[in-house]
C-alpha positions as CSV (number, residue, x, y, z in Angstrom):
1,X,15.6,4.6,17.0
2,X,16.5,7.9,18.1
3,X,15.7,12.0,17.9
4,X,16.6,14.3,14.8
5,X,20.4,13.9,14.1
6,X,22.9,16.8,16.2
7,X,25.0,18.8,14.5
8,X,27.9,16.3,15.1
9,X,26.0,13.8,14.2
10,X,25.2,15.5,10.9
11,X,28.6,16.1,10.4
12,X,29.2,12.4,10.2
13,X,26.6,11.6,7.9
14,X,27.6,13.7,5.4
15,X,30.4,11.7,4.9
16,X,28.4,9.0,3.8
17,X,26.9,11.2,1.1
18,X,27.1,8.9,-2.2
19,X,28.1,11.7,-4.1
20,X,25.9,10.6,-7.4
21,X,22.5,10.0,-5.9
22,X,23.2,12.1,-2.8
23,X,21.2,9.2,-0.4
24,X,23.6,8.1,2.8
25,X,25.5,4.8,2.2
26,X,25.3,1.9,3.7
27,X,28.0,-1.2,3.6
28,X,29.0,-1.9,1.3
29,X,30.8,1.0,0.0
30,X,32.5,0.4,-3.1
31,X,35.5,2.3,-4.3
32,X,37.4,3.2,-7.5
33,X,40.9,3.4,-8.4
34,X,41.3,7.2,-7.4
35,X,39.3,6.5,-4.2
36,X,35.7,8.3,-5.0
37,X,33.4,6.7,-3.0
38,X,30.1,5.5,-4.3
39,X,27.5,3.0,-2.6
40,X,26.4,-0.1,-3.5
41,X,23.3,0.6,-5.9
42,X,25.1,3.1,-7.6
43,X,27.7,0.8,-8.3
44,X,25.5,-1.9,-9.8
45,X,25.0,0.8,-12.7
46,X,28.4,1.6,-13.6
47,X,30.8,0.0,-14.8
48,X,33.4,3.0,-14.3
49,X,33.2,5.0,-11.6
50,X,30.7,8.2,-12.3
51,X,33.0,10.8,-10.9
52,X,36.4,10.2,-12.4
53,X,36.1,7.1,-15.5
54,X,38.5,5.4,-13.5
55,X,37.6,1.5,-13.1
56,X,36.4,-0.2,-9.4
57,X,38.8,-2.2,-7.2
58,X,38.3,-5.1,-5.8
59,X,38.5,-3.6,-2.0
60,X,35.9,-1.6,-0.4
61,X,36.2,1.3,1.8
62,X,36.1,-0.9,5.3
63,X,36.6,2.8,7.4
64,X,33.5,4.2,6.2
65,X,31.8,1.2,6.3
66,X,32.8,0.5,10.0
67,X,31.5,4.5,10.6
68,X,28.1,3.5,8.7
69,X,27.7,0.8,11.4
70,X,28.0,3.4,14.5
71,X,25.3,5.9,12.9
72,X,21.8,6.4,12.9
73,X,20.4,6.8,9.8
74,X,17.2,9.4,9.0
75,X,14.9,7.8,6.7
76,X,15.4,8.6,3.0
77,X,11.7,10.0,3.4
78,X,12.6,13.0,5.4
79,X,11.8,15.1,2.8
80,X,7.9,14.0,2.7
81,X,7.6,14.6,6.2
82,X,9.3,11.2,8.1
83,X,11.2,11.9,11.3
84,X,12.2,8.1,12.0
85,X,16.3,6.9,12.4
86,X,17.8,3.6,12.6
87,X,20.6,2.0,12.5
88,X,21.6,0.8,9.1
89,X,20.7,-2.9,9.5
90,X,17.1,-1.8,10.2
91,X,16.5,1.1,8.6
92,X,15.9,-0.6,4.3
93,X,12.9,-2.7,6.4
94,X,11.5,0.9,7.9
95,X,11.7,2.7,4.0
96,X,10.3,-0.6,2.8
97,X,6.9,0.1,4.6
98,X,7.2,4.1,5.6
99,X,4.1,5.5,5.8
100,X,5.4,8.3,3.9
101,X,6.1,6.5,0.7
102,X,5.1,8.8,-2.0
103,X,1.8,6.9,-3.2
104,X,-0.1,6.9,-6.4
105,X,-3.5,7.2,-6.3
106,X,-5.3,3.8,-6.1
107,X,-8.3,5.0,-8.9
108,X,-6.4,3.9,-11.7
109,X,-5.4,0.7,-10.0
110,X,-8.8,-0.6,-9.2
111,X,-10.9,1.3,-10.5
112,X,-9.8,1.9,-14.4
113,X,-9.7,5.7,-14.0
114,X,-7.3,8.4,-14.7
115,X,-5.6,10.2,-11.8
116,X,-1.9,11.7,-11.5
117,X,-2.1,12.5,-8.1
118,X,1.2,11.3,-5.6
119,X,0.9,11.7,-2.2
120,X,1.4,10.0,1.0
121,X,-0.7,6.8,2.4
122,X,-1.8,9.7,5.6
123,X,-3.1,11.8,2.3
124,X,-4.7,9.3,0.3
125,X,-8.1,9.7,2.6
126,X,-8.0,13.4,2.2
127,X,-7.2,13.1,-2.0
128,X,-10.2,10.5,-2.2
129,X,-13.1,12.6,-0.7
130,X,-12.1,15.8,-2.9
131,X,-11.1,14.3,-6.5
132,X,-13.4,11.0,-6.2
133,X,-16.0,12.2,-4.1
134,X,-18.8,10.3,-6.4
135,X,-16.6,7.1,-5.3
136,X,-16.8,7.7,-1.9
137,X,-19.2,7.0,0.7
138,X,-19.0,6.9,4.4
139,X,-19.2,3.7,6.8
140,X,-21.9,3.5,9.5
141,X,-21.2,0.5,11.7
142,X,-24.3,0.0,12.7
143,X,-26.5,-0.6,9.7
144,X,-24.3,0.0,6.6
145,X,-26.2,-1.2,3.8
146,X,-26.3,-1.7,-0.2
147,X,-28.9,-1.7,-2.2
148,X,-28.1,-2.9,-5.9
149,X,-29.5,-3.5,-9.2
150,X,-28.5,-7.7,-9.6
151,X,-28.2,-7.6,-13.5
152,X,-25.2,-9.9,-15.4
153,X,-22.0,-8.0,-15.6
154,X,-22.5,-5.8,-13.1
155,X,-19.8,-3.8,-11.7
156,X,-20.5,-1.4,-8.1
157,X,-17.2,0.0,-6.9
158,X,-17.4,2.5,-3.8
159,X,-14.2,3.8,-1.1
160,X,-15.4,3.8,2.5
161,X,-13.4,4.4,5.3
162,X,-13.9,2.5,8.6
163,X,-11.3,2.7,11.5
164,X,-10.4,6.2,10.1
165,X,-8.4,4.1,7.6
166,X,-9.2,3.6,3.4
167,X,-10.8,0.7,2.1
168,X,-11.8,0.0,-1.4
169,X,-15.2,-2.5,-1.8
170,X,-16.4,-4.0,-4.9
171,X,-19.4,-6.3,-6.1
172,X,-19.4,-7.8,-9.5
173,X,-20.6,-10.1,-11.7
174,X,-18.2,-12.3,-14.2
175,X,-19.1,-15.2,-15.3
176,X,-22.0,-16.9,-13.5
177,X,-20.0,-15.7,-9.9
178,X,-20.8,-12.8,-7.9
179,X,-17.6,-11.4,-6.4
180,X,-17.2,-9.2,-3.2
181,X,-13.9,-8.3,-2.7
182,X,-12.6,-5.5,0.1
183,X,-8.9,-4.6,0.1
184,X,-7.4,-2.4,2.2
185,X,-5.6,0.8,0.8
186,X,-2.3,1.4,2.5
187,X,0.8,-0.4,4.3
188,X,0.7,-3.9,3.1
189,X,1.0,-5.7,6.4
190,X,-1.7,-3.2,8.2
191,X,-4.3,-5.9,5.6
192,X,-4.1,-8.6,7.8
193,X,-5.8,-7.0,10.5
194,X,-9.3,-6.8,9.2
195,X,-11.9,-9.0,7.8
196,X,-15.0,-8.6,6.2
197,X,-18.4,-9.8,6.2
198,X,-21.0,-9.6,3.6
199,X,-24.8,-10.8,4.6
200,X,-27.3,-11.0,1.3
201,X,-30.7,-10.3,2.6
202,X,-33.9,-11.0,0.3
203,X,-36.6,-8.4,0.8
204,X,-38.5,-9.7,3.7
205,X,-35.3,-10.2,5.8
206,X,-36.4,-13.9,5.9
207,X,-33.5,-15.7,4.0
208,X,-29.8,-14.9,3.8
209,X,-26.3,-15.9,2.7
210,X,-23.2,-14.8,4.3
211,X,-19.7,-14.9,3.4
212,X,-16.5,-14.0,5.5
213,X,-12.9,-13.1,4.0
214,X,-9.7,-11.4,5.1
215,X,-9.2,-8.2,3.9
216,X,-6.9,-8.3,0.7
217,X,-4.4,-5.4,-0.2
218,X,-4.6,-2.4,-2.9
219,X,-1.5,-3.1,-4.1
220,X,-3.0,-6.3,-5.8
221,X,-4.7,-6.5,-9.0
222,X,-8.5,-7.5,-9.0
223,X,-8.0,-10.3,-10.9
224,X,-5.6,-11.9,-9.4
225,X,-7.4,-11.6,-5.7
226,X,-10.3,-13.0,-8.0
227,X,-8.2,-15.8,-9.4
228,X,-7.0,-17.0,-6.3
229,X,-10.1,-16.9,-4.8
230,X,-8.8,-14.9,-1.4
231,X,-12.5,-13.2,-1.6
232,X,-16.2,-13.8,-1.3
233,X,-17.4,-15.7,-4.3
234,X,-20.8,-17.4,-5.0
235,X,-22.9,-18.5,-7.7
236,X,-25.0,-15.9,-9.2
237,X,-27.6,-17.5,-9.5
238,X,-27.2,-17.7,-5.6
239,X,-27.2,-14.2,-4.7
240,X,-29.8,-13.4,-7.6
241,X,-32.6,-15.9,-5.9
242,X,-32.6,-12.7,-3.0
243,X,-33.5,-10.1,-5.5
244,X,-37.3,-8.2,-5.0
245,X,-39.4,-7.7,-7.6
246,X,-37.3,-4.6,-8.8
247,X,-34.4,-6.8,-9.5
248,X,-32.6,-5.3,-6.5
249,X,-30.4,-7.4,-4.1
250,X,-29.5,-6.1,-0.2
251,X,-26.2,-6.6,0.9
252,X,-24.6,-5.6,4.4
253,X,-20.7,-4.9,4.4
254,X,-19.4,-5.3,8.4
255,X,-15.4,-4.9,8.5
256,X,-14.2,-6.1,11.9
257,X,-10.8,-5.6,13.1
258,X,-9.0,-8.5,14.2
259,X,-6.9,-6.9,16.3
260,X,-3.3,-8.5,15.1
């Protein structure tokens, strides 16, 4: 990984310009009759070359190619604000997981809304607390408590944001089994480094149950974390032996970095 490109540098690069989608090529670079250039996912979407008609050969352009593997490549994110290079063996596993991916918002996703926002993951915080605010609430470490109205088929859905990071909680009832699920609401493999703790209190702080999960990721549906059981689950009939006389439950969310 290296600084911004140099002007020589840049030069170079533009000669891997794929002339249709205008993205830097990478081997292999594929080639038509009349020698127009294209890279390799354009190519899977032709059948005659874009520029000219003229079919593909067989060969490949192996000078270009042999250039491609000197380079450092800028990440096809530039434009949203990424400064990153690699070389181009390592730079499709740095777009896979950029942080400046443009992003949907998660509302829709999990939470059955509408929203056409697109931003980045550093902007998703920032979108949240102005367009969701009512799904929002903020995370004290020290006592950061629920207190809910235990009826069948509930559903209580709230964004917090621990660690300066976006998490997305949920408690719900389905089906005689209370769910509490937390996922984590950015790069996929940043998940794995937090799990959760939910303590059910009854009202005289005399009897508890506690479960412990790994954190799960936005990017997968709610039922299928449900379905595979990679969240907190218990009987209702559990969880609704804590309730007080109101028919309220008290739950305590704790997320703990693990520290991988």
């Amino acid at each position: 990984m290296q600084s911004e490109s140099t002007d020589p540098e840049q030069s170079l690069m533009n000669r891997l310009e794929c002339p249709k989608c205008l993205q830097y090529m990478r081997p292999p670079i594929h080639l038509c009759g009349k020698r127009h250039k294209i890279c390799n996912n354009c190519r899977q979407g032709y059948t005659k070359c874009p520029t000219c008609s003229s079919h593909f050969v067989s060969f490949r352009n192996l000078a270009l190619e042999d250039l491609a593997r000197q380079v450092m490549y800028p990440c096809k994110y530039r434009s949203k604000g990424c400064t990153e290079n690699f070389n181009h063996d390592k730079i499709a596993g740095h777009e896979a997981t950029c942080q400046y991916i443009p992003q949907t918002c998660p509302v829709p996703k999990l939470t059955f809304g509408y929203c056409s926002w697109t931003g980045s993951y550093s902007d998703i915080k920032g979108h949240l607390k102005e367009d969701h605010v009512e799904e929002c609430c903020e995370y004290v470490e020290a006592d950061f408590k629920f207190l809910y109205k235990l009826t069948v088929g509930m559903k209580c859905f709230r964004f917090i944001f621990p660690y300066n990071e976006v998490f997305f909680s949920l408690f719900q009832e389905e089906n005689n089994i209370f769910y509490a699920v937390l996922l984590y609401v950015g790069p996929a493999e940043n998940a794995a480094k937090y799990k959760y703790r939910v303590e059910f209190v009854n009202k005289d702080n005399t009897a508890e149950v506690t479960v412990v999960h790994l954190t799960g990721r936005s990017g997968e549906y709610l039922e299928d974390v449900r379905r595979s059981g990679a969240c907190g689950k218990l009987l209702y009939d559990v969880v609704s032996s804590l309730k007080d006389e109101e028919g309220n439950v008290k739950l305590k969310l704790e997320i703990i970095s693990v520290g991988k």
